[in-house]
C-alpha positions in Angstrom: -26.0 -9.7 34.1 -24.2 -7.5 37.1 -22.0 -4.2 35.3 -19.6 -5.4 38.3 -18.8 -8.2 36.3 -16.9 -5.9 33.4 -13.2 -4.6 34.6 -13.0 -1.8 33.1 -10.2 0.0 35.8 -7.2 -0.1 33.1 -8.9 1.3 30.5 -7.9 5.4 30.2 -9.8 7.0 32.4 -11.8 8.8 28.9 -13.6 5.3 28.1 -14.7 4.2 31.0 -18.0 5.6 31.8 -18.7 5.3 28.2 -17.6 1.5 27.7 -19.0 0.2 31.1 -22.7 1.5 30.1 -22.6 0.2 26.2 -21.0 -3.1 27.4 -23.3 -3.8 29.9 -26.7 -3.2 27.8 -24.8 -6.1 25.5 -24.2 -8.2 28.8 -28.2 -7.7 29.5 -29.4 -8.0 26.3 -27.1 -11.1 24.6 -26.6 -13.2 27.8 -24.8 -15.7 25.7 -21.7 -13.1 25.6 -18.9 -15.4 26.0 -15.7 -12.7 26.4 -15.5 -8.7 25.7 -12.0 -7.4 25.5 -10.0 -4.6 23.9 -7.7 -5.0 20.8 -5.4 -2.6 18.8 -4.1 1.2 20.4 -5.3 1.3 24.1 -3.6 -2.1 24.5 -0.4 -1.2 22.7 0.2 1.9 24.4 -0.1 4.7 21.3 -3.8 5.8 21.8 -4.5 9.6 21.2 -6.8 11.3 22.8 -9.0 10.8 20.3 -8.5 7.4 19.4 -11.5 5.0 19.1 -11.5 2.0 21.6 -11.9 -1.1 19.6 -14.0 -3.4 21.4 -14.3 -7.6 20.2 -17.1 -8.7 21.7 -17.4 -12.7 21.1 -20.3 -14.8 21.7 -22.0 -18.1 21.1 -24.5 -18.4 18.3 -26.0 -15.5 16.5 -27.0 -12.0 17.0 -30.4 -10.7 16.3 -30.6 -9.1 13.0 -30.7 -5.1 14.3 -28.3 -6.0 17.9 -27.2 -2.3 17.4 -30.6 -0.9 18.3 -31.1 -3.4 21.7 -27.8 -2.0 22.7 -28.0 1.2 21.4 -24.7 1.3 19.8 -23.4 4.4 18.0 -21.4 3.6 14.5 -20.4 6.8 15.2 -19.1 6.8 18.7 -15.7 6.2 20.3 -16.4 2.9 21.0 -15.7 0.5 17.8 -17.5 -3.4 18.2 -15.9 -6.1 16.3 -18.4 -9.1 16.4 -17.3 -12.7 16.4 -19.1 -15.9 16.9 -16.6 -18.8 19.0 -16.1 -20.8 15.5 -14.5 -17.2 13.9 -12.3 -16.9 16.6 -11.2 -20.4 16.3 -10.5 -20.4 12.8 -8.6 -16.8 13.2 -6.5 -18.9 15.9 -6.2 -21.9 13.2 -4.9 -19.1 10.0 -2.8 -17.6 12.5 -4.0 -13.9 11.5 -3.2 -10.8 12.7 -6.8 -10.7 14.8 -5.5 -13.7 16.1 -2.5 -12.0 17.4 -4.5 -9.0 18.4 -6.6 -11.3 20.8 -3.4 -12.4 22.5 -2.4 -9.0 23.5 -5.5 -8.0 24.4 -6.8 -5.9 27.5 -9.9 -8.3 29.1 -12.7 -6.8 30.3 -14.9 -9.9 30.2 -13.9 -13.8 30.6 -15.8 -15.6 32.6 -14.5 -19.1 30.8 -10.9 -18.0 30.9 -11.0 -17.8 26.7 -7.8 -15.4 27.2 -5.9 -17.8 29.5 -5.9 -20.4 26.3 -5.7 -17.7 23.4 -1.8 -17.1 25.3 -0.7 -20.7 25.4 -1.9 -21.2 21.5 1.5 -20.7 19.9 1.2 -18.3 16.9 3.8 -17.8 13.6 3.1 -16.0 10.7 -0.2 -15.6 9.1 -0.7 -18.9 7.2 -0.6 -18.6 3.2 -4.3 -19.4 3.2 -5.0 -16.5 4.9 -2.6 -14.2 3.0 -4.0 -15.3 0.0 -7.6 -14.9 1.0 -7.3 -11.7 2.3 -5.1 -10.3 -1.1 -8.0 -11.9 -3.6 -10.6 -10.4 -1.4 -9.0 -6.8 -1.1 -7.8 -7.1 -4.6 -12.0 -6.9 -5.3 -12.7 -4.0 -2.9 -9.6 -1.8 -4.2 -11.0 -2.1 -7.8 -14.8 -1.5 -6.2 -13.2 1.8 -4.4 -11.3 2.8 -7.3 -14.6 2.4 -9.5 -16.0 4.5 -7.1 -13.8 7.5 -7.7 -14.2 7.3 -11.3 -17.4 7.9 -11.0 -17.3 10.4 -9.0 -14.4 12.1 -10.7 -17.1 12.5 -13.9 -19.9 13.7 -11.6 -17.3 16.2 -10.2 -16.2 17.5 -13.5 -19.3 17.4 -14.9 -21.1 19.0 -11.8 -18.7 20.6 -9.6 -16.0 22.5 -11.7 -13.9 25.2 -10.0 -16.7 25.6 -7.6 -15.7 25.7 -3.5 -18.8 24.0 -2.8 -18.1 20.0 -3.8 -20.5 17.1 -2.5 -18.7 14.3 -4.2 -18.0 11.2 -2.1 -16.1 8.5 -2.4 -17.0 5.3 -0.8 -15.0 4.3 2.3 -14.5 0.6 0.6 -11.5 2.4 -0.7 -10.1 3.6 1.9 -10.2 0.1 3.9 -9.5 -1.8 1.3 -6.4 0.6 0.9 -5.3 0.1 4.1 -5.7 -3.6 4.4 -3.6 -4.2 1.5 -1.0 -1.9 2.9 -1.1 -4.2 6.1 -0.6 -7.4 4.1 2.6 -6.2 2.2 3.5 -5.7 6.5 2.7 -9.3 7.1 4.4 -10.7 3.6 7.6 -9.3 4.8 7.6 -11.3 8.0 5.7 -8.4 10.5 2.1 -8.4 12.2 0.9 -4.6 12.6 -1.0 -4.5 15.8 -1.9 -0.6 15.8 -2.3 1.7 13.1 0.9 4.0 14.3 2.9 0.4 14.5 1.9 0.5 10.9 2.5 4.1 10.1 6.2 2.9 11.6 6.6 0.2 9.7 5.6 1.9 6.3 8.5 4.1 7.3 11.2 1.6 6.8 9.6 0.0 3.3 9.5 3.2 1.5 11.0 7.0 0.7 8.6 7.9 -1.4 6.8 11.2 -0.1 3.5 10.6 -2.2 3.1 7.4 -0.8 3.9 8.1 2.8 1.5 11.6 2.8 -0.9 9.1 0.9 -1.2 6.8 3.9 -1.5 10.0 6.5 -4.2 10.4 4.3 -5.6 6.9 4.3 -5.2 6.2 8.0 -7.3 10.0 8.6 -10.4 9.1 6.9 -10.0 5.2 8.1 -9.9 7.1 11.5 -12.7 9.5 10.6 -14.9 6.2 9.8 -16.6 8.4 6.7 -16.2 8.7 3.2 -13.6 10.2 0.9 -13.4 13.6 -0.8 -11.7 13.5 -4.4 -8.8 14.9 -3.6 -7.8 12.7 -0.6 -9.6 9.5 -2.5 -6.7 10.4 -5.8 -4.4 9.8 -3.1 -5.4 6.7 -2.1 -5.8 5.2 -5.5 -2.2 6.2 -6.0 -1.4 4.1 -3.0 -3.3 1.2 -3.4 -2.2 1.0 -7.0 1.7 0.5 -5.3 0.6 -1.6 -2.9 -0.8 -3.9 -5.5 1.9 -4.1 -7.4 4.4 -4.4 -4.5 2.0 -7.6 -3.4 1.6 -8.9 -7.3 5.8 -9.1 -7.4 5.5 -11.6 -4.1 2.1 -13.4 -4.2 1.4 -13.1 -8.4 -1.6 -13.4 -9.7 -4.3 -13.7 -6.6 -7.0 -15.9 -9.2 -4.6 -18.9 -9.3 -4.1 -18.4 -5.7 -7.5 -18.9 -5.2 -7.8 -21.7 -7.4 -5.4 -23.6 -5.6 -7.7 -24.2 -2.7 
């Protein structure tokens, strides 16, 4: 597969180099590579400087268990890959989600069958509730998996730790994503689609005063950034957000078990 055949030109000038060499050992290496584009900041015009660029790369059938070491892809790196096989991205266009909306907007640096030209005449509304509820059940489950997290690690710290300067405890990044994503879905009840994480940090703005919850999701948005795991006192934060989040979503969508039970 020719590197010529990945337009990278409006991409900031920062991921170029960096994008055109990753993408192309994924061209050479998974030939069945169906479309590569770019999603999220870059595309909506609120990138930092040290933003990630968040790559979907979609293609037909599946990967090879370890695809990361044929391409030598770097978790790590600035470069973010969101994999999706054709049928995902169909039934994300079917639920009407925000990824769906996210591939309408997006920057193409690979589409050879045109995918983007008939993701833009699919006409998009609302998440469906299918996919509202979904998502809320299933980030429901992380939330109480990353707040079980920190009480645990709140015992080890007390325990272990004390008044001392030097603390290893870590909370697992579940919470912080899960934290996020329930944030985003209170967005998306209330009639709006978040396509960027400062979009979101704008929204959050106009849904609440509160100056806990609004240095809790600078806080949340950080690590989520950062791509590691929490310390105690930035994961106490978090809990104290997703808490209000849950409840916020609990006074729209109830109880998420008999949502799930409908279906």
């Amino acid at each position: 597969m020719k590197t010529c055949s990945i337009n990278t030109n409006l991409l900031p000038q920062q991921y170029r180099a960096g994008a055109r060499a990753l993408l192309a050992r994924v061209l050479l290496n998974y030939p069945r590579t169906v479309a590569l584009v770019v999603i999220g900041s870059v595309t909506d015009g609120t990138w930092k400087p040290d933003s990630d660029l968040d790559v979907v790369w979609i293609h037909h059938g599946k990967r090879r268990r370890h695809w990361y070491e044929n391409v030598d892809y770097d978790f790590d790196g600035p470069i973010e890959l969101v994999l999706f096989d054709l049928k995902r991205v169909r039934d994300h266009f079917r639920q009407q989600s925000p990824m769906a909306h996210a591939l309408q907007s997006c920057l193409v640096l690979y589409d050879p069958k045109g995918l983007h030209a008939d993701w833009v005449k699919t006409p998009l509304g609302l998440p469906t509730c299918d996919w509202i509820n979904d998502t809320y059940a299933f980030m429901l489950r992380r939330l109480e998996w990353g707040i079980g997290s920190y009480r645990q690690e709140c015992g080890f710290h007390r325990r272990f730790c004390g008044a001392s300067k030097k603390c290893h405890c870590a909370v697992t990044d579940v919470l912080c994503r899960a934290v996020w994503n329930l944030v985003r879905l209170i967005f998306v009840v209330q009639g709006h689609v978040p396509m960027s994480k400062v979009h979101g940090r704008q929204l959050f703005q106009d849904i609440t005063r509160g100056v806990r919850l609004r240095r809790a999701l600078d806080i949340t948005l950080q690590v989520h950034h950062e791509k590691r795991y929490c310390r105690i006192e930035e994961a106490r934060e978090m809990v104290y957000l997703g808490q209000w989040a849950r409840s916020q979503l609990h006074k729209s969508l109830g109880d998420p078990r008999s949502a799930s039970r409908g279906h």
